[in-house]
C-alpha positions in Angstrom: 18.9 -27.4 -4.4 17.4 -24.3 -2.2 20.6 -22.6 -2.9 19.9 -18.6 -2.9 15.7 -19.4 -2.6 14.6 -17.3 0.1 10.8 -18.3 1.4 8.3 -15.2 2.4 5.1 -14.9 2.8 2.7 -11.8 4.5 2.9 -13.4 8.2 7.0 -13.2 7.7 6.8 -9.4 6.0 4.4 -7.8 8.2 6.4 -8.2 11.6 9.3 -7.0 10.0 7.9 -3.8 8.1 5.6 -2.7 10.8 8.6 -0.7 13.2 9.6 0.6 9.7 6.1 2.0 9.3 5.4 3.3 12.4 8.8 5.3 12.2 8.2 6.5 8.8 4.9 7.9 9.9 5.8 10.5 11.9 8.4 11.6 9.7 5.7 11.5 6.7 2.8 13.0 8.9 5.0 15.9 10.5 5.9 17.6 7.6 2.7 16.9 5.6 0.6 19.0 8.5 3.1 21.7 9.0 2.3 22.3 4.9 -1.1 21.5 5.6 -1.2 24.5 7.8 0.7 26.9 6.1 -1.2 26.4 3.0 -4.5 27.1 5.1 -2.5 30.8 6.4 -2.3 31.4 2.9 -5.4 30.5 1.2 -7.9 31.6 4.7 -5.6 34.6 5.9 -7.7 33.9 9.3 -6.7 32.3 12.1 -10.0 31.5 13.0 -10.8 30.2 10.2 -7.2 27.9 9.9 -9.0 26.8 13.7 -11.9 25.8 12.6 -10.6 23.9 9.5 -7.8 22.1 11.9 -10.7 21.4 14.5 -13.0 19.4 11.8 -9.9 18.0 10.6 -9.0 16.4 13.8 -12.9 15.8 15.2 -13.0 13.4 12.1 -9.7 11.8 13.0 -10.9 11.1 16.3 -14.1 9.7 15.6 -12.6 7.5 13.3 -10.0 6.1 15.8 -13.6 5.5 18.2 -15.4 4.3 15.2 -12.0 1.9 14.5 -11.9 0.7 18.0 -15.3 -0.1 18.5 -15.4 -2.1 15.1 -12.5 -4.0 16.1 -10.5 -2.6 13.1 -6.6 -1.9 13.5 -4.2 0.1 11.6 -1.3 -2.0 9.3 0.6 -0.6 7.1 -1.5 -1.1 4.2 -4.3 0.8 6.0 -2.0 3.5 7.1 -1.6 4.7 3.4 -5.4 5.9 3.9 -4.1 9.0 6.5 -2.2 11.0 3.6 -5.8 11.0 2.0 -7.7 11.5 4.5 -6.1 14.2 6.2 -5.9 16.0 2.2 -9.8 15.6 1.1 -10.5 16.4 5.2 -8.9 19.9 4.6 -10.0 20.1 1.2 -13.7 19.7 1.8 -12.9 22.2 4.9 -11.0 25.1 2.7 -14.7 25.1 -0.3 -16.8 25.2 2.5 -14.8 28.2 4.5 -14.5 29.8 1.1 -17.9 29.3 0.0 -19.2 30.2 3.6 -17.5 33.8 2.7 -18.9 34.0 -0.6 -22.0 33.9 0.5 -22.2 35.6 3.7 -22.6 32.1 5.5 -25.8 31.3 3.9 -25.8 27.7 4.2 -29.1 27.2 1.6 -26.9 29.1 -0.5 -23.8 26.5 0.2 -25.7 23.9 -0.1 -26.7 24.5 -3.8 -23.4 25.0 -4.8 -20.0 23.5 -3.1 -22.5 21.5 -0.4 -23.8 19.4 -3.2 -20.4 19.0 -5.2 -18.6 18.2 -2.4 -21.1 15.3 -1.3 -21.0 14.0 -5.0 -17.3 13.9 -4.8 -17.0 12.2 -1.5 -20.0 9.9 -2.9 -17.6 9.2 -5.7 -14.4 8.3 -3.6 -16.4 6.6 -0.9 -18.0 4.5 -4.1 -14.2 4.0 -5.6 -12.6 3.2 -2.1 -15.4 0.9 -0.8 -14.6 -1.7 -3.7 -11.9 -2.5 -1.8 -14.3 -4.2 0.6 -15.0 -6.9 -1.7 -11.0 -7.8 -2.6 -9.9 -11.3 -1.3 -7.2 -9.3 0.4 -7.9 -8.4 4.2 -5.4 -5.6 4.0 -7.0 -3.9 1.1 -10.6 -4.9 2.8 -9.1 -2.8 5.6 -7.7 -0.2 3.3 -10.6 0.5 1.7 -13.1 0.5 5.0 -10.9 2.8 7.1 -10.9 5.0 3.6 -14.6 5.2 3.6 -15.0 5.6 7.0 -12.7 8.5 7.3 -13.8 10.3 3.9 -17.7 10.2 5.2 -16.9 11.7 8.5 -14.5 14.6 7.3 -17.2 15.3 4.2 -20.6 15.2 6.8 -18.4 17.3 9.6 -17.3 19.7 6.4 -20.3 20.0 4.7 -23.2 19.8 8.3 -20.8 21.1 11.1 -18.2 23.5 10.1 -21.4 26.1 8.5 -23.1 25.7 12.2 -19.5 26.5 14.0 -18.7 29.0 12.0 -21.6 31.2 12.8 -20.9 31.4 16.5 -18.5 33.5 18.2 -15.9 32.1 20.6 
């Protein structure tokens, strides 16, 4: 009896996937921003622009890695799935409001009626779909879905409030 039965559990899988994960990241996160980037060239034709969108994109980053520390939340590899998304709706809330800014000669009132509002519902609606996760009986979806919400509110509000306001000055 116990012949070929192997015994596992999360505390025995997470110690053993977690190099794995840290070494797949940067081989997942490299490539993902060096597309990231040349799809910005290609859609802004601005370096400025491509800037500004990469400066919101890693403001909200970074206030969610203070926002993570102080809340005493840490990254697993469950969590970690979040960054793909993050850094995608971060730059895709950053390209409408770049491209709406243009349309409309950086009227913000103007933005706001249009791609502002839009883009708040949308984030509303993936803040709404990833902050279920808070209620699962699972602490690594718990954390999954709070470092999700975290991170989509800050790169919609820096998107949507900031990047109008930074775009207007010259520097």
């Amino acid at each position: 009896m116990g012949d070929g039965i192997w015994l596992s559990g999360w505390d025995l899988f997470k110690p053993a996937i977690a190099k794995l994960v840290r070494e797949d990241m940067i081989r997942m996160l490299a490539p993902m921003f060096i597309l990231l980037v040349g799809m910005m060239i290609l859609i802004f034709r601005r370096v400025r622009d491509v800037g500004m969108s990469l400066f919101a994109m890693i403001l909200s980053a970074l206030l969610l890695l203070a926002i993570m520390s102080i809340a005493g939340l840490k990254w697993n590899f469950v969590n970690l799935m979040a960054t793909p998304l993050l850094l995608g709706t971060g730059i895709d809330y950053a390209i409408h409001v770049t491209l709406s800014l243009r349309r409309t000669g950086g009227n913000f009132k103007e933005l706001w009626q249009g791609t502002g509002k839009a883009l708040l519902f949308c984030g509303a609606s993936n803040v709404i779909g990833f902050g279920s996760l808070v209620f699962s009986s699972s602490e690594a979806l718990v954390s999954l879905g709070t470092v999700a919400v975290i991170g989509i509110l800050l790169s919609m509000g820096i998107s949507i409030f900031l990047l109008p306001g930074w775009s207007e000055r010259k520097f």
